[in-house]
C-alpha positions in Angstrom: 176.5 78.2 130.4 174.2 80.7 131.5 173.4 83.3 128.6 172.2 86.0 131.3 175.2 86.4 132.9 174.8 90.2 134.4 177.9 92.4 133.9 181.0 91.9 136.7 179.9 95.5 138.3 176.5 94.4 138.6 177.5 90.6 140.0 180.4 91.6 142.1 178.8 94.2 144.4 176.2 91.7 144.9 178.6 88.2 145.4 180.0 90.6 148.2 177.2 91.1 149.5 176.5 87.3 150.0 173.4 87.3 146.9 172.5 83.5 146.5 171.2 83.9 142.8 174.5 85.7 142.0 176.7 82.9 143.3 173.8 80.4 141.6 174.5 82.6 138.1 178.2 82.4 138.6 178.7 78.5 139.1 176.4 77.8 136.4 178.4 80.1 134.0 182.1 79.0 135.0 182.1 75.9 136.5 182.5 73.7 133.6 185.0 75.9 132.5 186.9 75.6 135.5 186.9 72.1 135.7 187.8 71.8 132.0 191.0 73.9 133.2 191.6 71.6 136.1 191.3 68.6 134.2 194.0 69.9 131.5 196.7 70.7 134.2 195.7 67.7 137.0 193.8 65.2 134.7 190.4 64.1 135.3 190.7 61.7 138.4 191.0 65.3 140.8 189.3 67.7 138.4 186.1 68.1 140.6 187.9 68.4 144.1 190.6 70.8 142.4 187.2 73.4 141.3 185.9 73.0 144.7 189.4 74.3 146.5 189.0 77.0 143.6 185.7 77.8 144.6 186.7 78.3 148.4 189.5 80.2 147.4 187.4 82.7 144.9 185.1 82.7 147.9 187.5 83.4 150.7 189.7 86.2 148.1 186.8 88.0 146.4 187.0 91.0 149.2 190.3 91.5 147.7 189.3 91.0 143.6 190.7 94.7 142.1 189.2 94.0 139.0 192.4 94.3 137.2 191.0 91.6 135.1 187.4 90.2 134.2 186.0 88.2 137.5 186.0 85.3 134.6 189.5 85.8 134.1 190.3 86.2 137.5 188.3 83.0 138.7 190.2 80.8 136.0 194.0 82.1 137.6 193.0 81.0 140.8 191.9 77.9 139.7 195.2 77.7 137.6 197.2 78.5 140.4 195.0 76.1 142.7 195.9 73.1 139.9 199.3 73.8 139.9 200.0 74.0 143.4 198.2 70.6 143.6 200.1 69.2 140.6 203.0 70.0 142.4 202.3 67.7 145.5 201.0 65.0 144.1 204.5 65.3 142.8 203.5 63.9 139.3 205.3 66.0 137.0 209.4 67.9 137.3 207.9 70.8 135.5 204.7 72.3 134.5 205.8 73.3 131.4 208.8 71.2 130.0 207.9 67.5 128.8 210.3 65.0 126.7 210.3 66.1 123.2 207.4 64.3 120.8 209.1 62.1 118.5 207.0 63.7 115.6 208.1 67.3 114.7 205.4 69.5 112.8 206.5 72.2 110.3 206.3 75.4 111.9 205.4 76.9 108.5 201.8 75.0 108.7 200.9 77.1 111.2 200.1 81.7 110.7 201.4 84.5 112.7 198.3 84.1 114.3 199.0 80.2 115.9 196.2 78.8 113.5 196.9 76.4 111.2 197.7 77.8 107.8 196.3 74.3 105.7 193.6 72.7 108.2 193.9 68.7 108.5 190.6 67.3 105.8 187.5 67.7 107.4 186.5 64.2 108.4 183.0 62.9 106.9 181.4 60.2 109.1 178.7 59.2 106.5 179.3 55.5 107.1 179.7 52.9 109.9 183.5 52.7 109.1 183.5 56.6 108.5 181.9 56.9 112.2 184.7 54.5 113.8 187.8 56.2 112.0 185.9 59.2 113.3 186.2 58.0 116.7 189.5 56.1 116.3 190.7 60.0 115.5 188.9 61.8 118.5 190.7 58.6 120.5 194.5 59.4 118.7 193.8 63.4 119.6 192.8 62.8 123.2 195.6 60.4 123.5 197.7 63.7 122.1 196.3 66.1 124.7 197.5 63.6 127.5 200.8 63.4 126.4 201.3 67.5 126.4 203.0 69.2 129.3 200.0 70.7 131.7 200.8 74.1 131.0 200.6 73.6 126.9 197.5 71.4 127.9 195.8 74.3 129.5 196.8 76.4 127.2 195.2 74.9 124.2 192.1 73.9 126.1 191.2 77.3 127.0 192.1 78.9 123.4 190.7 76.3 121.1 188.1 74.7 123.1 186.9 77.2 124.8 187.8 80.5 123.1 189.7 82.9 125.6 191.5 85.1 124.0 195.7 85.4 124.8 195.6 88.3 127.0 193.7 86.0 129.1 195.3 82.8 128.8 198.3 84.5 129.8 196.7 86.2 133.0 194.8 83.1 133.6 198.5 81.0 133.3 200.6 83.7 134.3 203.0 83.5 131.5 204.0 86.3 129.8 202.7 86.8 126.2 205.2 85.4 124.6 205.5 82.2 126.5 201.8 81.7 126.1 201.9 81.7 122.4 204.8 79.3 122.5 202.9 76.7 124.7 200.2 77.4 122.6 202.2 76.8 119.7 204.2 74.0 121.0 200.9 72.2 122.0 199.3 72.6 118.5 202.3 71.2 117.1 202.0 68.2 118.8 198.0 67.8 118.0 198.5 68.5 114.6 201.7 65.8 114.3 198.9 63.3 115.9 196.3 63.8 113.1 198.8 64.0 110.1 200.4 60.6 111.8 196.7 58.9 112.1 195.9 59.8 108.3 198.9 58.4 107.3 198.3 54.6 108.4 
């Protein structure tokens, strides 16, 4: 990510004005992001071509941006809304947000008023060859967790524990209110953390 990001009233005047270096400054700085997003709601086979329709569509709606939010912000809903909209006719999924219930249910008491987890799983040593491969066997069991969550709750957790947003902006970025952000949040970390206590427990 690019660590010289200018601030949104020095970039936006000049994305408007058609600045190649500030469009060069912006893709460098969000793009990954946005595909990370994509992925979580579409899955990774039409990540890339679900950024690129974002990217035409920040392009095409900047004129209109009212800055009620960060540009970052505001770049992620579009490319929420663009995921979504494409979830919906590739017709893979009834809802975005409801899934069949996980047969393993996590105690809501592990988790603070905050959504973190009040007693974190062990940390996981991989000193050894076989430390290494239960290591990756684990990383394997998680990301075969994250598949299995509904793409809202998906999206949800990638952008607040992967890649830090804060909920205010989950919530603008998802369009949920705050409430049903914290519970996909919530919902979602259940789910993770039911995978990890399950794979220690072979």
């Amino acid at each position: 990510m690019n660590q010289q990001l200018p601030s949104d009233d020095e970039l936006i005047p000049r994305l408007l004005a058609h600045d190649e270096t500030a469009y060069t400054q912006v893709v460098s700085a969000y793009h990954g992001l946005m595909v990370h997003l994509a992925r979580a709601i579409v899955g990774p086979a039409i990540a890339d071509e679900v950024a690129q329709e974002a990217w035409l569509a920040v392009i095409r709606a900047l004129p209109r941006f009212e800055r009620r939010s960060s540009l970052k912000t505001w770049i992620l809903r579009i490319v929420s809304n663009t995921a979504k909209t494409r979830l919906r006719h590739e017709s893979r999924t009834v809802s975005l947000e409801d899934a069949p219930a996980s047969r393993a249910n996590t105690d809501p008491s592990q988790f603070n008023a905050s959504g973190r987890w009040a007693s974190p799983p062990t940390v996981w040593h991989a000193d050894t060859p076989d430390d290494l491969l239960a290591s990756q066997e684990l990383r394997t069991c998680i990301d075969a967790a994250l598949r299995t969550l509904p793409p809202l709750q998906r999206a949800a957790l990638t952008l607040r524990d992967m890649q830090g947003l804060n909920m205010e902006s989950i919530c603008k970025v998802l369009e949920v209110s705050e409430s049903n952000g914290r519970v996909l949040l919530h919902r979602a970390r259940n789910r993770v953390h039911a995978a990890i206590e399950e794979f220690y427990q072979r």
